[in-house]
C-alpha positions as CSV (number, residue, x, y, z in Angstrom):
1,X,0.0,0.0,0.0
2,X,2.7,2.3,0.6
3,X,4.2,1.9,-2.5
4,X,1.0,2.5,-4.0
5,X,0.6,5.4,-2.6
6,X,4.2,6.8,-3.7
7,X,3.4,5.9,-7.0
8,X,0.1,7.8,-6.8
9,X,1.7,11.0,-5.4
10,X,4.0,10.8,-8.3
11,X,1.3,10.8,-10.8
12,X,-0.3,13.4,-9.4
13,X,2.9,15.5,-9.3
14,X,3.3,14.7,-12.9
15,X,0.2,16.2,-13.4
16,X,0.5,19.4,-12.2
17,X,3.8,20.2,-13.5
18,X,2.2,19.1,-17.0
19,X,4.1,16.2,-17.8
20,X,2.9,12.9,-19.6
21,X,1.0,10.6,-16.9
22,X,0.2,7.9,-19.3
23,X,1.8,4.5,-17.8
24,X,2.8,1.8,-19.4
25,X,0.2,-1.5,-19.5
26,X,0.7,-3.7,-16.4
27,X,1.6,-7.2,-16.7
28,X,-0.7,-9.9,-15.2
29,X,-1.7,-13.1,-15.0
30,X,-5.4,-13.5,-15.2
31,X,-7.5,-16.1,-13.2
32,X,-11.4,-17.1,-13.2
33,X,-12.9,-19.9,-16.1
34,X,-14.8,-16.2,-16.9
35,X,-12.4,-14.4,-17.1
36,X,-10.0,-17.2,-18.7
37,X,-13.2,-17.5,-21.2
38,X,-13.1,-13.9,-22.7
39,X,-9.8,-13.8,-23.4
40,X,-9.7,-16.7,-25.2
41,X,-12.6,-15.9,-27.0
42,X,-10.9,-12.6,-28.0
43,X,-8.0,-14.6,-28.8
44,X,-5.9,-12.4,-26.4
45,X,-4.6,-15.2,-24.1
46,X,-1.3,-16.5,-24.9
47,X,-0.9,-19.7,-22.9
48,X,-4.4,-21.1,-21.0
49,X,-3.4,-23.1,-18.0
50,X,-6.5,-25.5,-16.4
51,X,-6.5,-27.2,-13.0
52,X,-7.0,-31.3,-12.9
53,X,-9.1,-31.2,-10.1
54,X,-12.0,-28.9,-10.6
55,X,-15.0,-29.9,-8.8
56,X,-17.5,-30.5,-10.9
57,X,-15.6,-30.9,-13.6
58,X,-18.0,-29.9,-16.5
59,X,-16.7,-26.2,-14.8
60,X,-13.1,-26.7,-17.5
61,X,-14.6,-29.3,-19.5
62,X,-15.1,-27.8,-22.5
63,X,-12.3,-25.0,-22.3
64,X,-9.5,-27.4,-23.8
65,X,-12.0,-27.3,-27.3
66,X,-12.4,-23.8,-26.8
67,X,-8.7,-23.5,-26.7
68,X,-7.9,-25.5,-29.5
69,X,-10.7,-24.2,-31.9
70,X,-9.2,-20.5,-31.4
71,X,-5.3,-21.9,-31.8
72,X,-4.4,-20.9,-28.2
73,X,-2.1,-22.9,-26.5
74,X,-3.2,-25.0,-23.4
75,X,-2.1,-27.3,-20.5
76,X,-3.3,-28.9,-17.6
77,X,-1.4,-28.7,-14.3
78,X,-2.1,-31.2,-11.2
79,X,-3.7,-29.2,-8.7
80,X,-6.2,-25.9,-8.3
81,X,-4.3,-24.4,-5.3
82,X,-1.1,-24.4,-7.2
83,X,-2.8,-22.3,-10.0
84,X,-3.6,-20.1,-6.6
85,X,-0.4,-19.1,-5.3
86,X,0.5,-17.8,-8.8
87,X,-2.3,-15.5,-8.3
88,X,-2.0,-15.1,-4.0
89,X,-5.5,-16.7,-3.7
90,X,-6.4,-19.8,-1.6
91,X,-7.5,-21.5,-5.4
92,X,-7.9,-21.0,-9.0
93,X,-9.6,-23.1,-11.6
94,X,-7.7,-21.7,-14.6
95,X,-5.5,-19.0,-15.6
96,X,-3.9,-17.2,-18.7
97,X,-1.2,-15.1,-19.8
98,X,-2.2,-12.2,-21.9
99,X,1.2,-10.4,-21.6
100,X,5.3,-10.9,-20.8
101,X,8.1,-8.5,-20.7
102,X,10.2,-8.2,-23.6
103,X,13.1,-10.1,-22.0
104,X,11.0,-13.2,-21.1
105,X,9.2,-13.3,-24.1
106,X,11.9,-15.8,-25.7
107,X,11.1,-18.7,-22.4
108,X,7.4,-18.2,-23.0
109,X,7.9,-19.0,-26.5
110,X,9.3,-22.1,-25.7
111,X,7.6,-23.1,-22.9
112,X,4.1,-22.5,-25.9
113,X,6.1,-24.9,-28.2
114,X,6.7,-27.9,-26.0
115,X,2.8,-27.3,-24.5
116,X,1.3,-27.2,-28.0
117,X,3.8,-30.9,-28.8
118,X,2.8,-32.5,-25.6
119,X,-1.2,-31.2,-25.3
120,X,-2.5,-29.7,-28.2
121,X,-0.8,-31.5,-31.1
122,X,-1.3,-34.9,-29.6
123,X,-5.2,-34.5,-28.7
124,X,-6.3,-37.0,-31.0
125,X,-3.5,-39.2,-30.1
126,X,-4.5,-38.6,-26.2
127,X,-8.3,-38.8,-26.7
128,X,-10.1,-41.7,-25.0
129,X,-11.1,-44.6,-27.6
130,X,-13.5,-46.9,-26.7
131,X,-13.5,-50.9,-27.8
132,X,-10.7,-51.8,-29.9
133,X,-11.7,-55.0,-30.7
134,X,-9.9,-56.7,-27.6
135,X,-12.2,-59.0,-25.9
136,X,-12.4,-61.4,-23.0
137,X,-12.0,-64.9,-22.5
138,X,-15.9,-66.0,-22.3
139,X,-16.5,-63.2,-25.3
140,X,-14.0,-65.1,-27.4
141,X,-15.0,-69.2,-26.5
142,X,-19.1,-67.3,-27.6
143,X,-17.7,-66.1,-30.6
144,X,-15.7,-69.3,-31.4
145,X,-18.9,-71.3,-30.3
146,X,-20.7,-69.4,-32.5
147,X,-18.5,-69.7,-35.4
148,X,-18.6,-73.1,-35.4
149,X,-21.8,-73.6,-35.4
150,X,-22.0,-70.9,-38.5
151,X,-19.7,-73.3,-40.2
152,X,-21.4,-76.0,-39.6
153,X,-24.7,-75.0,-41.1
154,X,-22.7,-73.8,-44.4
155,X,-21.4,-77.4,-44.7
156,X,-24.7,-79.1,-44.4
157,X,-26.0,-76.6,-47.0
158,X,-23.8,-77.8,-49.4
């Protein structure tokens, strides 16, 4: 607060001697599924970073699609309270990055391209599939049963 205040005074100072009191814009990180939302939707988020363990889920569900149909980069991180302590909150569900300085821009960059290889690139590769033709003992000694008897029938046909 005090260096709030300092920086305040300062402004004001500027602005009676008639000086230039436009700041530069400050750097955050941005938290709230929301908030999180908007910005991807604006396609002003850089990097989208989701919790595992929401509760209920369905709250981040769908913001991995979101992500992907707007080309933002995304990952998912093991735990909400983590996400929190980047912000200085008890929790957060999912956070972005809208903005880096110029000196840190070159590690972000990097740190995009091995999120988009390991998350975004491999979705389909990563995406649950269901069956796969790999059945059971009893499913197999039906199926061979049933065979059997299918060949059977075509040989008394004939």
């Amino acid at each position: 607060k005090i260096q709030k205040k300092e920086r305040l005074r300062e402004v004001a100072q500027k602005r009676v001697d008639g000086q230039d009191t436009s700041s530069k814009k400050a750097l955050f990180v941005k938290c709230g599924i929301n908030h999180v939302t908007t910005l991807v939707e604006q396609k002003k988020a850089q990097l989208v970073v989701i919790a595992h363990d929401v509760d209920p889920i369905e709250l981040v569900v769908w913001l991995p699609a979101l992500c992907r149909k707007m080309g933002v980069p995304y990952c998912i991180v093991k735990s909400k309270s983590r996400l929190g302590t980047v912000v200085f909150k008890k929790t957060a569900t999912a956070l972005a990055l809208t903005a880096v300085r110029s000196e840190d821009r070159s590690s972000l960059n990097q740190l995009v391209d091995t999120i988009r290889t390991n998350f975004n690139d491999r979705h389909d590769e990563l995406r649950k599939t269901w069956g796969g033709g790999v059945v059971g003992a009893k499913a197999q000694a039906k199926r061979a049963k049933a065979e059997k008897i299918r060949l059977r029938e075509l040989a008394q046909k004939q």
